[in-house]
N, C-alpha and C positions, 0 to 999 in steps of 0.2 A: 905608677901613677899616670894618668892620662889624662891630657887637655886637650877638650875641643873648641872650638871657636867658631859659635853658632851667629854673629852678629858684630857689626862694629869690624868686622874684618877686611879693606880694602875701602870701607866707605867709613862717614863717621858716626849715622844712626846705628838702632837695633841692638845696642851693648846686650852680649851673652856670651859669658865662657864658660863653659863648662868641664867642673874637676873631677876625675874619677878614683878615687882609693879605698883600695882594702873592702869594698860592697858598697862606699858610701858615696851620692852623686851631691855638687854644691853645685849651685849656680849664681856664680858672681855677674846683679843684673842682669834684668828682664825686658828689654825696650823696645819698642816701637822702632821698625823701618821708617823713616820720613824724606820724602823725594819724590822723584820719578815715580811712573805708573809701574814698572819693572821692580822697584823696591819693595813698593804699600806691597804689589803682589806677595811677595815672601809675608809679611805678616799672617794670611789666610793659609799657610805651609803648616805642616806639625812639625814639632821637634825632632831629630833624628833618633832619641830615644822619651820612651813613655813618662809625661810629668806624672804620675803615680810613684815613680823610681828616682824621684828627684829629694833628697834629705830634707835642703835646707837650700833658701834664696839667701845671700847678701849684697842689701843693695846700699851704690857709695851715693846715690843724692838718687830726688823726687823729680830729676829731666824726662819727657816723655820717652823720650829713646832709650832711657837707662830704667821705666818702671811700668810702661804703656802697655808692656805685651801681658803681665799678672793677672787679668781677668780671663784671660785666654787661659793661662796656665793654668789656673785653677778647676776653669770650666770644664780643662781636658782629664783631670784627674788631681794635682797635684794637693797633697795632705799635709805636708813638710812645717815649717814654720820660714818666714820671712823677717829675717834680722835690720835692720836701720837704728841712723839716730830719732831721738823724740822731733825733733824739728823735720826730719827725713817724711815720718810717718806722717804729720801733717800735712806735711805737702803732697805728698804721695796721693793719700785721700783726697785732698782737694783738686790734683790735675788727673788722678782716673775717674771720677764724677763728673768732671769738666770734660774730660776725652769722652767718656761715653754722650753725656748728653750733644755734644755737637755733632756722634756720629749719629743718634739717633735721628735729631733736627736732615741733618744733613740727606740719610737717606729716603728721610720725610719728604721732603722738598724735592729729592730726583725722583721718586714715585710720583709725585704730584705735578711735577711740569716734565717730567717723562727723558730727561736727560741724558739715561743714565744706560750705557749697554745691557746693565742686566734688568730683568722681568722678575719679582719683583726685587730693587734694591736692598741691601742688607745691613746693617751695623754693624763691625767689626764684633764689638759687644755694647751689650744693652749698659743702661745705669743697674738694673739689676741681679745684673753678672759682675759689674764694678762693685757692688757693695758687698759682694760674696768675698771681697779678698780682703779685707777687713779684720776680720776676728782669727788669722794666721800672721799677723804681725807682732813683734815683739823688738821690746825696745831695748835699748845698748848704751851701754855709757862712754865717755871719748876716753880714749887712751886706758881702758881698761879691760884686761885680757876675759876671753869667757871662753868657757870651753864648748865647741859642738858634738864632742865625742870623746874618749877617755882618748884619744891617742891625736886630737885634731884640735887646734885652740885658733883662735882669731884676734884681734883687737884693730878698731878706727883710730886716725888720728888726720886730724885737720887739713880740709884739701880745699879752703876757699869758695872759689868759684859762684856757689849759691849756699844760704842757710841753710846750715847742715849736713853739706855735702863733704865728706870723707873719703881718704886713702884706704885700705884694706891691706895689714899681715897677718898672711894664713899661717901659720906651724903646721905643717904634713908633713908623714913620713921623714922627719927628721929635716926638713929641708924648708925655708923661708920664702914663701910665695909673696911678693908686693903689688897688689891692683892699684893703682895712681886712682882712678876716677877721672870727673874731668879737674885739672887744676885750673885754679885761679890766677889772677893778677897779684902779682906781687906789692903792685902799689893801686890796688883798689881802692874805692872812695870809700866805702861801707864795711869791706870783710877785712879780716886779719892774712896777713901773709900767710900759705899754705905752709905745713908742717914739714922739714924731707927726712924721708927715710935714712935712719944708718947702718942697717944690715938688710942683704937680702943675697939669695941663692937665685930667683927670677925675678924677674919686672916686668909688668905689664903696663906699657905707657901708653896715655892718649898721647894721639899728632895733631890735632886740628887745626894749630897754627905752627904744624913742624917744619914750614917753608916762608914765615910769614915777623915780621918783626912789628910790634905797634907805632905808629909812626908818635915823634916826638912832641908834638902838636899838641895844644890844651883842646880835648873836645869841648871845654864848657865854652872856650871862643868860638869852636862851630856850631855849636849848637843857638849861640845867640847868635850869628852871622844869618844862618840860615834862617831863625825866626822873625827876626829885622827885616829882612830882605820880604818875606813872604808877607809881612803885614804892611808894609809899603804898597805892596804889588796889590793888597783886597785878597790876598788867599789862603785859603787854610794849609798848617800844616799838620801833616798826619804822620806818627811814629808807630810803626808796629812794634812788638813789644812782647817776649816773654814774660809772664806775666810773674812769673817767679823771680827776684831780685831785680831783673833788668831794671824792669817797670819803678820800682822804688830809685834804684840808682838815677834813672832820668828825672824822676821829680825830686830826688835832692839837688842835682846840677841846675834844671830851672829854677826851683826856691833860692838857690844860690844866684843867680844869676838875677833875680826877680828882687832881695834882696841890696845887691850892688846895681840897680836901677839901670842895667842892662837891656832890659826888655819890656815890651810896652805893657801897658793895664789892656787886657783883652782874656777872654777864658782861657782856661787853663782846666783840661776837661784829664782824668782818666774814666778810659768804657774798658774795664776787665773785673766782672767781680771777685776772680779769684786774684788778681793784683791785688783787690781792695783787702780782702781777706787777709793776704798776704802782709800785707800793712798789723795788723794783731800781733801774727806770729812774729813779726820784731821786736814788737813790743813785750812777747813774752819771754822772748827768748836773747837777751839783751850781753849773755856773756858770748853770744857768738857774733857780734859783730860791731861794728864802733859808734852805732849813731844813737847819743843819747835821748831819754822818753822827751824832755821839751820840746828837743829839735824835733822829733817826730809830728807831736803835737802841731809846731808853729807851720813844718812844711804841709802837712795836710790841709791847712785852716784856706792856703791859696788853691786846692784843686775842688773842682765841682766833681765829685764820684757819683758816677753811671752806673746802677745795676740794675734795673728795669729796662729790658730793650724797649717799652713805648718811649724813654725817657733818648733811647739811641737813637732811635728815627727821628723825633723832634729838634734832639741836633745835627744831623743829617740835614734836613731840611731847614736849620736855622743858616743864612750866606755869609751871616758876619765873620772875620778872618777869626780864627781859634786854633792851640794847639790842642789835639788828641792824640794821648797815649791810649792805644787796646791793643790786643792779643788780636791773634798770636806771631809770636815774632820772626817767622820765616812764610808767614800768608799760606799757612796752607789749611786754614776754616780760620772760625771765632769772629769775633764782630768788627773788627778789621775789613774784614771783605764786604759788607754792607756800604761804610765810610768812600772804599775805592770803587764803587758802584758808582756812587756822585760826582767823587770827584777828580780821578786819576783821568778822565779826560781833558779838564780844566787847565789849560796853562799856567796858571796863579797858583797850581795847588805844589807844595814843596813833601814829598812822603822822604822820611829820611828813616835809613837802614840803619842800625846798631848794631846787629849780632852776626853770628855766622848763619850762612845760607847756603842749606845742602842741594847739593846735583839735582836740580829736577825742579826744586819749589819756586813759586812764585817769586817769591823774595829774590833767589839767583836768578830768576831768569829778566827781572825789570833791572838787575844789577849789572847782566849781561847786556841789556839794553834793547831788547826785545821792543817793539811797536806793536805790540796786541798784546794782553794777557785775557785769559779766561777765566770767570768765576758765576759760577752755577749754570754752567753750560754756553753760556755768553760770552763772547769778545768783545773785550772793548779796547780804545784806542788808547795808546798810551802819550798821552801829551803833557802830563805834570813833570814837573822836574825830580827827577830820583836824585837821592846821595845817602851818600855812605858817611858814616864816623866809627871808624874802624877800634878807635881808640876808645869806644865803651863797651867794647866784646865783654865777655865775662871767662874767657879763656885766654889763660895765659899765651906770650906769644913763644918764639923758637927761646928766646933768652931766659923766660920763664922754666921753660919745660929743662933746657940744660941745667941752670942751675938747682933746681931739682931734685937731680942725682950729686948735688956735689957734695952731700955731704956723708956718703955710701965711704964706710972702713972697709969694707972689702971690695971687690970687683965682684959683682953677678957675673953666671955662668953665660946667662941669653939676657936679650930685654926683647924681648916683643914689642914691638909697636903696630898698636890698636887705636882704632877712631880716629881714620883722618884718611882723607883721598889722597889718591896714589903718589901726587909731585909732593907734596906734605910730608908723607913715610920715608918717600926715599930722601930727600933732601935731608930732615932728620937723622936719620939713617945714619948718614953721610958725616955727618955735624958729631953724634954721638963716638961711632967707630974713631973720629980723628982726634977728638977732644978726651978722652975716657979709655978706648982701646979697648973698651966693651964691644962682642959681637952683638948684633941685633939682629932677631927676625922680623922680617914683614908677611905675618900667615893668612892664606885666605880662606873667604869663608868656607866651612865646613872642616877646616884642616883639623886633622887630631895631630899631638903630639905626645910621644912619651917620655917619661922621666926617667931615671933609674935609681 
């Protein structure tokens, strides 16, 4: 058996591993590079072997990094069938439509005001190369085994993080593969604790917070500290925002806070239509996660939802102080970038960070504290106030990810650790070997390894 490890390897976008046995290729996750201009590049790369030769995808959640790259894959040949939850698939759909139409937008706009190195601009994929991947999905039930081949069975089981988002045990060759996915918080507002595995021969764990603990601190006190503060001041505050759970989790914290008359009467806007969207599939999908249909109902009735961009520019242009939640939540496109066109010069303006912020994006680099960022070929000044609430990640932190493995009756042979930059793996690393006396690899991209 042979594993390579096409993505997510040394950094924490791009999830792709790929398993080789007996003739048969899988590919656990298909995602998007997101970062640097050195990363997006790998995106425009082909696989190191032909998607025609690929079986079967399994993907553990609907993250652009873990499902971003399947229009590609398809476009290039691939016939196979792509496995998810019902909620996975959802999502899925709804953020490669979303991914495509912004690259489309996007390299509209660099042809049109000429921004852009290349002659003419291109799309990674169109919307309708996104809709080609569509009718190869097929859906999965939790915690119930299916077979991909007379000698290869699978089963998900609950990994938190976002709606629908699952762990992965492969049965090969005799031997128990476990892909983590990304895990969640343990003590999240909205999801159920993630599932832990009790057997496995490998592990494949996300690191993204493998150097990192959540600080002890109520984010719903920062987050009305900071909205307080900015509507004193006259200024808007702006939250970028994945649009897939994030985005809900923040409007339950402000409904709650809005509620216990914490924070002032002023709008309360989300601009993400596939947030908005997202708001449904809660509603349909109510045994995965804990916020009952009233509460739903009552928290939605306080936000103005945006999905006509004439309706984004007019509040763009409207001065009065207001919070908006929009996509997407590392600033790297979506209507996010419009809002900081206005206002990230503004000193009154408060943008506050939630999620992780890969090596490269916008998001990291106003977090590093940069004094320019650029968006649509422009620099602008950075004078608004940044901050961080570290404590509404949707990924588990170091204590999460340990406990995790604690309930494994046997000792795996390896645990791979996957998706997280380099002080992350190794500090991890570190933390597992000394706690567990598990070896771990940290493999890079491209690495194959064998099994026996």
């Amino acid at each position: 058996m042979k594993i390579q490890f096409l993505g997510a390897a040394g950094t924490v976008t791009g999830s792709k591993t790929l398993i080789e046995s007996n003739g048969i290729r899988i590919l656990i996750d298909c995602g998007l590079f997101q970062g640097g201009h050195e990363l997006r590049q790998q995106n425009w790369e082909p696989l190191p072997v032909l998607p025609s030769s690929i079986d079967f995808v399994l993907l553990t959640h609907g993250h652009l990094d873990h499902c971003g790259w399947l229009p590609r894959l398809v476009n290039q040949g691939f016939e196979g069938k792509i496995y998810c939850t019902s909620p996975s698939k959802a999502i899925t759909q709804l953020i490669l439509m979303d991914s495509a139409k912004i690259q489309e937008e996007e390299a509209e706009k660099a042809n049109q005001e000429k921004y852009s190195k290349h002659n003419p601009a291109e799309p990674l994929y169109t919307v309708e190369e996104a809709e080609k991947v569509l009718p190869f999905f097929r859906v999965i039930q939790l915690e119930k085994e299916f077979n991909l081949d007379a000698e290869i069975s699978a089963r998900y089981f609950y990994a938190a993080h976002i709606l629908g988002a699952c762990s992965i045990e492969l049965n090969i060759e005799g031997r128990k593969l476990v892909f983590s996915g990304d895990i969640g918080r343990d003590n999240d507002d909205l999801l159920f604790p993630s599932v832990k595995p009790k057997k496995a021969d490998y592990v494949f764990l996300e690191s993204t917070y493998g150097n990192k603990l959540h600080p002890g601190n109520d984010p719903k006190d920062e987050l009305a500290e900071y909205i307080n503060e900015a509507f004193e001041n006259g200024g808007n505050i702006v939250i970028p925002s994945f649009a897939v759970e994030r985005a809900q989790a923040i409007m339950y914290l402000i409904w709650q806070l809005k509620k216990e008359d914490r924070i002032p009467d002023m709008p309360y806007i989300i601009d993400t239509p596939m947030g908005i969207q997202m708001i449904e599939l809660f509603t349909e999908n109510r045994d995965w996660h804990k916020l009952r249909i009233d509460q739903c109902t009552e928290m939605c009735k306080m936000f103005t939802m945006i999905t006509d961009y004439e309706d984004t520019i007019a509040t763009i242009y409207d001065d009065q102080p207001k919070v908006v939640i929009a996509a997407s939540g590392m600033l790297t496109g979506g209507r996010v970038l419009s809002y900081l066109e206005r206002y990230i010069v503004r000193p009154e303006t408060t943008v506050v960070i939630v999620g992780f912020q890969s090596e490269g994006t916008r998001g990291r680099k106003l977090l590093d504290g940069e004094k320019e960022i650029k968006i649509y070929g422009k620099y602008y000044p950075v004078e608004a106030k940044v901050v961080e609430i570290e404590g509404l990640s949707a990924h588990g932190d170091q204590d999460d990810l340990l406990n995790w493995l604690s309930q494994l009756e046997n000792k795996p042979e390896t645990i791979f650790l996957v998706h997280g930059e380099v002080e992350a793996l190794q500090t991890l690393k570190s933390k597992i070997e000394e706690k567990y006396q598990i070896r771990c690899e940290i493999p890079y991209q491209g690495q194959m390894v064998e099994i026996n």
